[in-house]
MARROFI-706310 format. One record per residue (C-alpha): residue in one letter; x, y, z. Coordinates in steps of 0.1 Angstrom, whole numbers. Layout:
+---------+-------+-------+-------+
| residuo |    xx |    yy |    zz |
+---------+-------+-------+-------+
|       A |     X |     Y |     Z |
...
+---------+-------+-------+-------+
This chain:
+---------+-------+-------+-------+
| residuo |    xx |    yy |    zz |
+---------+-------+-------+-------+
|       X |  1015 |    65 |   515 |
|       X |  1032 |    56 |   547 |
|       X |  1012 |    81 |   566 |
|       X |   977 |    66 |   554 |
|       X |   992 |    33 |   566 |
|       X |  1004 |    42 |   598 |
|       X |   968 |    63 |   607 |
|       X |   950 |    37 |   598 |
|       X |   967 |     9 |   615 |
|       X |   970 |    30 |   646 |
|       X |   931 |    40 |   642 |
|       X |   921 |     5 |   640 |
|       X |   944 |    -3 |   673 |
|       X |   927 |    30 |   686 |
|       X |   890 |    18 |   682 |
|       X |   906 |   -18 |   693 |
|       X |   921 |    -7 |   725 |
|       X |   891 |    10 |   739 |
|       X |   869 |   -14 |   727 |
|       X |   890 |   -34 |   752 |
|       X |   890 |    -9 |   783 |
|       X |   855 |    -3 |   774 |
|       X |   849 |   -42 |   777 |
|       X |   866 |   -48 |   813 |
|       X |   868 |    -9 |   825 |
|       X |   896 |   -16 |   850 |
|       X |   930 |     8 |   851 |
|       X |   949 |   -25 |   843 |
|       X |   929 |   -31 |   808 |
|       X |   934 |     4 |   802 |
|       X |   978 |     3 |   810 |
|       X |   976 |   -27 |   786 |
|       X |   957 |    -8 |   760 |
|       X |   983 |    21 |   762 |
|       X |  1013 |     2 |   765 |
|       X |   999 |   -17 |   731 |
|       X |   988 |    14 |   714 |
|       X |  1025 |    30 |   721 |
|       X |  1046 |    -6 |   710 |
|       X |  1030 |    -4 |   681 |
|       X |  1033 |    36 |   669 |
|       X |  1068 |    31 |   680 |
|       X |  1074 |    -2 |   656 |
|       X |  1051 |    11 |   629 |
|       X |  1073 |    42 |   630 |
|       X |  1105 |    25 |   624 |
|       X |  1088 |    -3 |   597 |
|       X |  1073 |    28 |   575 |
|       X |  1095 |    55 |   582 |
|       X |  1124 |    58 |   550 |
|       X |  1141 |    79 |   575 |
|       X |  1151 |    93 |   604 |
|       X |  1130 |   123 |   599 |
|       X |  1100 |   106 |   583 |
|       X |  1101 |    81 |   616 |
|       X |  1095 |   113 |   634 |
|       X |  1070 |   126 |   616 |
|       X |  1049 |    95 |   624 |
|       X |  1059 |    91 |   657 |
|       X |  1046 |   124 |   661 |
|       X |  1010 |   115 |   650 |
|       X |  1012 |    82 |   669 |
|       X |  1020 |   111 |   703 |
|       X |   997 |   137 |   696 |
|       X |   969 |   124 |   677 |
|       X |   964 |    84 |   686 |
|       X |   979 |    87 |   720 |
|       X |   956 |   118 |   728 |
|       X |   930 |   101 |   715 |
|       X |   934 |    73 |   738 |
|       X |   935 |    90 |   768 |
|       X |   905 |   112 |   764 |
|       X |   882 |    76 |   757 |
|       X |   900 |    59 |   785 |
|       X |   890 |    91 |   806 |
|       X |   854 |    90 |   793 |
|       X |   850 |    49 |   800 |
|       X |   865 |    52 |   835 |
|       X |   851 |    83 |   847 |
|       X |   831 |    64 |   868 |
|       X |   846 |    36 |   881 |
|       X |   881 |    47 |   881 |
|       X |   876 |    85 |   891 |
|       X |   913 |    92 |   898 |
|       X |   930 |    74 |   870 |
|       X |   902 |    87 |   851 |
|       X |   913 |   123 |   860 |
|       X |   953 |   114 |   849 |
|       X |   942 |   104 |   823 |
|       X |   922 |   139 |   809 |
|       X |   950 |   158 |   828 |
|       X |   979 |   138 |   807 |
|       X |   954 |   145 |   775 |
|       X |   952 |   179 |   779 |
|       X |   986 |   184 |   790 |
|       X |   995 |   164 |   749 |
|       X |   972 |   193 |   735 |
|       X |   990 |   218 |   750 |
|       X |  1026 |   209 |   742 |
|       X |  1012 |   200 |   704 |
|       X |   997 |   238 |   704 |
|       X |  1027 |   253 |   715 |
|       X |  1050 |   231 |   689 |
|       X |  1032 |   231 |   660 |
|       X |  1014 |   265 |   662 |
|       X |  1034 |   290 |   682 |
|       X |  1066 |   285 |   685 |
|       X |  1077 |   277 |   648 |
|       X |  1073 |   314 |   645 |
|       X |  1082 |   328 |   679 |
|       X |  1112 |   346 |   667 |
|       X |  1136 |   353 |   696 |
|       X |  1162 |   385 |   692 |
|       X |  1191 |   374 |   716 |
|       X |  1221 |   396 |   718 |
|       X |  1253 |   389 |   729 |
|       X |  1288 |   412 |   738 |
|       X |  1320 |   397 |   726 |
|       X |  1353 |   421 |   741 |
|       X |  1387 |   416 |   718 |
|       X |  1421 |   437 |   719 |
|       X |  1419 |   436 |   683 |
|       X |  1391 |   459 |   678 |
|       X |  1393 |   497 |   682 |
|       X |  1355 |   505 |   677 |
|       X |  1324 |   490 |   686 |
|       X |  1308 |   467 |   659 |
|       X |  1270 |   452 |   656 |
|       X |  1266 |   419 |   635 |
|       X |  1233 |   401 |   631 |
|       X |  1239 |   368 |   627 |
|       X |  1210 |   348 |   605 |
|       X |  1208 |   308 |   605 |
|       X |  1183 |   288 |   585 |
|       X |  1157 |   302 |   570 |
|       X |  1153 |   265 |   555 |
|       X |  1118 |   272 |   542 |
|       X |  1098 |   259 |   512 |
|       X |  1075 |   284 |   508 |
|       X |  1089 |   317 |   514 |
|       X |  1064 |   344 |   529 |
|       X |  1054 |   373 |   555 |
|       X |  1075 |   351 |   581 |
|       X |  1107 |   352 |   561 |
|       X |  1100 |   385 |   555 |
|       X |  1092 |   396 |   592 |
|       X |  1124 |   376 |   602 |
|       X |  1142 |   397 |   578 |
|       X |  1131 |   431 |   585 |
|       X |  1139 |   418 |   624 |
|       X |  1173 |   418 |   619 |
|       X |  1175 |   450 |   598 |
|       X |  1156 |   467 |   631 |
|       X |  1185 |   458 |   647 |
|       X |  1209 |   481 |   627 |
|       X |  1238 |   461 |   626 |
|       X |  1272 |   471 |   608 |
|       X |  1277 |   433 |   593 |
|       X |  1249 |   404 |   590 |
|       X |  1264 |   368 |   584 |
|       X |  1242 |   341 |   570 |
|       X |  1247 |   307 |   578 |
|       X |  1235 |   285 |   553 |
|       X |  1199 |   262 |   547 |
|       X |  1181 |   290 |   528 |
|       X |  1157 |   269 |   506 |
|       X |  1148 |   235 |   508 |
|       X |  1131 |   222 |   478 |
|       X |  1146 |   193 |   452 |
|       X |  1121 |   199 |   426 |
|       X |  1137 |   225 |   399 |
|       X |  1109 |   246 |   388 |
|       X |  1092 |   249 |   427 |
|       X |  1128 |   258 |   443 |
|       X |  1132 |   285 |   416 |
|       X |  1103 |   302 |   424 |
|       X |  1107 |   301 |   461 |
|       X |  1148 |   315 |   454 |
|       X |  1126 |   346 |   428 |
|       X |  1104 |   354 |   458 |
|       X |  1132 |   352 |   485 |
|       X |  1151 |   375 |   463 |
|       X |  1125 |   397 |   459 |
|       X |  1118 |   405 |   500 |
|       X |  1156 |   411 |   496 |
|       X |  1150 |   437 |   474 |
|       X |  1117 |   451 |   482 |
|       X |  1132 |   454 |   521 |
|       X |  1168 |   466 |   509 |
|       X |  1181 |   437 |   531 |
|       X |  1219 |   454 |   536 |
|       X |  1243 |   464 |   560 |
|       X |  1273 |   493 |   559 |
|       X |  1300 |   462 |   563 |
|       X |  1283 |   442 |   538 |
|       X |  1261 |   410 |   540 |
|       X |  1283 |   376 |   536 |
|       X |  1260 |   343 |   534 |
|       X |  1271 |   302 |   529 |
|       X |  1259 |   277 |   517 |
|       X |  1240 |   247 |   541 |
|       X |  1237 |   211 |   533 |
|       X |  1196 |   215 |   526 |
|       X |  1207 |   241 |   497 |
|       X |  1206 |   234 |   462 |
|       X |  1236 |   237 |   439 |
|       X |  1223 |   264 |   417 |
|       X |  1214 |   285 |   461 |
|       X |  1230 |   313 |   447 |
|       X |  1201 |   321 |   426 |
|       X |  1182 |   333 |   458 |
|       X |  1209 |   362 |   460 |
|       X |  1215 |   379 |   429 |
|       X |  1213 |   410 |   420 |
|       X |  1210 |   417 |   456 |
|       X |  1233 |   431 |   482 |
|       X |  1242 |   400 |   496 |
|       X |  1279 |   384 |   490 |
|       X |  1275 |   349 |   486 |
|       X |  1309 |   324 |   496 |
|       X |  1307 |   292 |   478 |
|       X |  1342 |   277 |   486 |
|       X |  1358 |   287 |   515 |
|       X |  1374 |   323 |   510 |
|       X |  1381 |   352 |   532 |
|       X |  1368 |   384 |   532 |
|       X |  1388 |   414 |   547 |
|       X |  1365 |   443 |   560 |
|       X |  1369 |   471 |   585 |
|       X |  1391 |   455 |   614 |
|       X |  1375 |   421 |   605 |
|       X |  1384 |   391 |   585 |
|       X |  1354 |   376 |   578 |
|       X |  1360 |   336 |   564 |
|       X |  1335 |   318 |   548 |
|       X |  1337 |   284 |   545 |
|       X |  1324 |   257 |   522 |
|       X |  1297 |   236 |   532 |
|       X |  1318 |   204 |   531 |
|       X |  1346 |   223 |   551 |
|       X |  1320 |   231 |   578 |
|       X |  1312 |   196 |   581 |
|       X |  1354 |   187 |   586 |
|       X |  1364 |   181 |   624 |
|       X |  1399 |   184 |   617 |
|       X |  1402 |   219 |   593 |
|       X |  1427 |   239 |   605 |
|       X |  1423 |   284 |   595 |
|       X |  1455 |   300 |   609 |
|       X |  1453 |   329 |   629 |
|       X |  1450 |   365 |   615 |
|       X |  1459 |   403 |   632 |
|       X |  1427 |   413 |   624 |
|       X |  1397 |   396 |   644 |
|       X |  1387 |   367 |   624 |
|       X |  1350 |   354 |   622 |
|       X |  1348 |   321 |   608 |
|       X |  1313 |   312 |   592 |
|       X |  1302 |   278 |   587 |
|       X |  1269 |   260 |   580 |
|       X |  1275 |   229 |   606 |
|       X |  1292 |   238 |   638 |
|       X |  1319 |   209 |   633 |
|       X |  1347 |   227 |   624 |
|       X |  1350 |   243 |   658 |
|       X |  1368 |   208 |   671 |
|       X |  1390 |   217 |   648 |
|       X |  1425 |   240 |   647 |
|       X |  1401 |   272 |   642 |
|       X |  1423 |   305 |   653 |
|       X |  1400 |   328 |   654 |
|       X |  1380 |   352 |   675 |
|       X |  1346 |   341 |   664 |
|       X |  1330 |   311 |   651 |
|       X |  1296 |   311 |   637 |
|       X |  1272 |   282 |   630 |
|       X |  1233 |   275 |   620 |
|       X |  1230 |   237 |   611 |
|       X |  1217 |   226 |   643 |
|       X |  1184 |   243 |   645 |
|       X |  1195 |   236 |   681 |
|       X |  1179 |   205 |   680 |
|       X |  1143 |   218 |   673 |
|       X |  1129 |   201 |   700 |
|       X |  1144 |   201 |   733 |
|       X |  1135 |   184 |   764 |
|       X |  1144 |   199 |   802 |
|       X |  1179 |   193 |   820 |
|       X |  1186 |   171 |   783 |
|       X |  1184 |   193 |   759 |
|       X |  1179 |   187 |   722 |
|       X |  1174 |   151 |   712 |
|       X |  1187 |   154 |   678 |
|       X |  1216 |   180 |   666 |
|       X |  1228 |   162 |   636 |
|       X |  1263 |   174 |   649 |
|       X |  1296 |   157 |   661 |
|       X |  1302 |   189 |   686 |
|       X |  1292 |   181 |   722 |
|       X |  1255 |   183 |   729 |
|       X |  1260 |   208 |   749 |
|       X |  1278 |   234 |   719 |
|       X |  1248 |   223 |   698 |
|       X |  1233 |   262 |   705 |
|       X |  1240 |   293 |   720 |
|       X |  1271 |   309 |   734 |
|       X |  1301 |   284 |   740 |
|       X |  1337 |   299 |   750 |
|       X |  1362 |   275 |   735 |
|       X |  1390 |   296 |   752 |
|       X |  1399 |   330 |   763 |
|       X |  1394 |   347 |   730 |
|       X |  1378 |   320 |   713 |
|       X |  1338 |   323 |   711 |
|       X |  1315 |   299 |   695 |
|       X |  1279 |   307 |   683 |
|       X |  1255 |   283 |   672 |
|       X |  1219 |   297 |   661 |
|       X |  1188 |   280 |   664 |
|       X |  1182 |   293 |   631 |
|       X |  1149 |   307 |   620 |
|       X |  1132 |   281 |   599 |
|       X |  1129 |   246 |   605 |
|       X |  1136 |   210 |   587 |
|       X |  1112 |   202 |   559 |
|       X |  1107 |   177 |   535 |
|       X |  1093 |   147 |   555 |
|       X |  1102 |   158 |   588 |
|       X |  1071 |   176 |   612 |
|       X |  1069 |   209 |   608 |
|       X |  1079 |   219 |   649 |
|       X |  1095 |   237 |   676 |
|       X |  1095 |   224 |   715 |
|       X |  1115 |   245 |   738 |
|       X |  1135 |   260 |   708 |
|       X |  1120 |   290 |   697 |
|       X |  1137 |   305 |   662 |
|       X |  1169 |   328 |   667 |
|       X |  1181 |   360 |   656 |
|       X |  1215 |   364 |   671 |
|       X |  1231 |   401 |   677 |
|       X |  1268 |   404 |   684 |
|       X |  1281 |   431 |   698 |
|       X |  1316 |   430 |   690 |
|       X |  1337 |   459 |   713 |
|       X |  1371 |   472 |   721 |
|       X |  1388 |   453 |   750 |
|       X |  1376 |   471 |   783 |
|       X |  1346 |   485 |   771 |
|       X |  1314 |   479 |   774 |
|       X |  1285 |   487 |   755 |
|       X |  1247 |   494 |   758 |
|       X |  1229 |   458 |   752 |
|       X |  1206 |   457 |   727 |
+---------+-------+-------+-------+
């Protein structure tokens, strides 16, 4: 319902507006229209929206679809009189197109493979884990599927899953979407010789663990520990990933620490490797800023990537390969979807990346 309200009060202040440059066909009639037109999306936005995400959405059709709008006709009407302002304006237009194309239509499934090399005294042979963050989907399909079978092309000894799998409320829809994510899992024998560990995210049901049975994927609920190979591999519990002050104790073996949210890395985490999803890192990004939103209390700049918290301390935050649902837009700007590969090697050596 708020959608239909918000087009049609920004398509009547659309016809409005260039009714108005139309009228006087001057530059300064057509700042006044645009100025209007954006006041207006934004306030709309913020009167309509039920939250946060939901403001975005709209804010989103007031940018790409009212706002592009609004440029093309003030290009049309002032083609003429205003031949430079005229040509901003089309230039700024298509420019709006573009950046909607790329967000809504190519990125979202633009999956990047990025691999990294981790070095650690506490390993005495070379290691591969895939790390896979966020599949947060609510219809699961050929991309989940190709994501998948990505990660298994990169034959790694361990995959870790970081949580947000499904995100769907309504009983009967979200088990459906859990029966076909299981079945990819099957069909595509989704394993690895170490064993496949996955948490659970804030976006996932109660009953998430439906997605992964009778499969070969170990699923951590509450926050347990896992010893395998030369690893200890800890799990934590969605609410424990969220906690700022946890504290895990260090262990001879060279602990990972998995975790939906990235939080817990300010706290008292002694361990080699910390892994997080959560932030999608920010899905939309903006140059020498970064993402708007991470939904995090880690520094803006952990909210993705590669972050060394110390000399043998290593955080990783995915982008994750999904995106957030629900009532938020369905896009990626500057933030393709992530696979991560870890090479984890003996101190001294080095291995061949990928």
């Amino acid at each position: 319902m708020e959608t239909t309200l918000y087009n049609a009060a920004m398509a009547l202040t659309l016809v409005t507006s260039l009714w108005v440059v139309g009228r006087h066909r001057t530059v300064a009639s057509a700042i006044a229209a645009g100025c209007g037109l954006v006041s207006l999306a934004c306030l709309l936005a913020i009167g309509l929206g039920a939250e946060r995400f939901a403001s975005v959405r709209l804010l989103a059709f007031g940018l790409f679809l009212h706002t592009g709008f609004l440029l093309a006709g003030v290009a049309v009407i002032l083609r003429k009189g205003s031949r430079w302002f005229a040509i901003a304006a089309a230039t700024a237009c298509l420019f709006l197109e573009l950046v909607a194309a790329d967000a809504f239509l190519i990125e979202p499934h633009w999956i990047e493979v990025t691999h990294v090399q981790i070095a650690s005294p506490k390993l005495g042979r070379p290691l591969r884990m895939a790390i896979v963050a966020d599949l947060q989907t609510d219809s699961v399909g050929d991309y989940e599927r190709k994501a998948l079978e990505l990660v298994l092309q990169e034959t790694p000894d361990l995959i870790v899953m970081a949580g947000d799998y499904i995100q769907e409320w309504n009983e009967s829809r979200r088990a459906a979407q859990q029966a076909r994510l299981k079945a990819i899992l099957k069909q595509i024998d989704f394993r690895a010789p170490l064993g496949v560990y996955a948490v659970r995210g804030n976006a996932d049901s109660p009953d998430w663990e439906k997605a992964f049975a009778q499969t070969e994927v170990t699923t951590l609920d509450a926050t347990a520990s896992v010893d395998v190979d030369e690893l200890r591999i800890t799990g934590l519990a969605m609410k424990d990933s969220f906690l700022t002050s946890l504290l895990i104790d260090d262990d001879d073996r060279f602990q990972i620490v998995v975790g939906h949210a990235p939080d817990f890395a300010l706290g008292e985490i002694s361990a080699e490797l910390l892994v997080a999803g959560h932030t999608h890192g920010g899905q939309v990004r903006l140059p020498w800023f970064g993402p708007i939103i991470t939904q995090s209390e880690v520094p803006r700049s952990w909210a993705a990537g590669i972050t060394k918290l110390g000399p043998d301390k290593t955080l990783i935050v995915s982008r994750g390969i999904g995106m957030e649902r629900a009532a938020a837009p369905r896009l990626r700007f500057l933030c393709r979807p992530q696979i991560v590969v870890v090479d984890l090697v003996p101190a001294g050596q080095v291995s061949n990346l990928p």
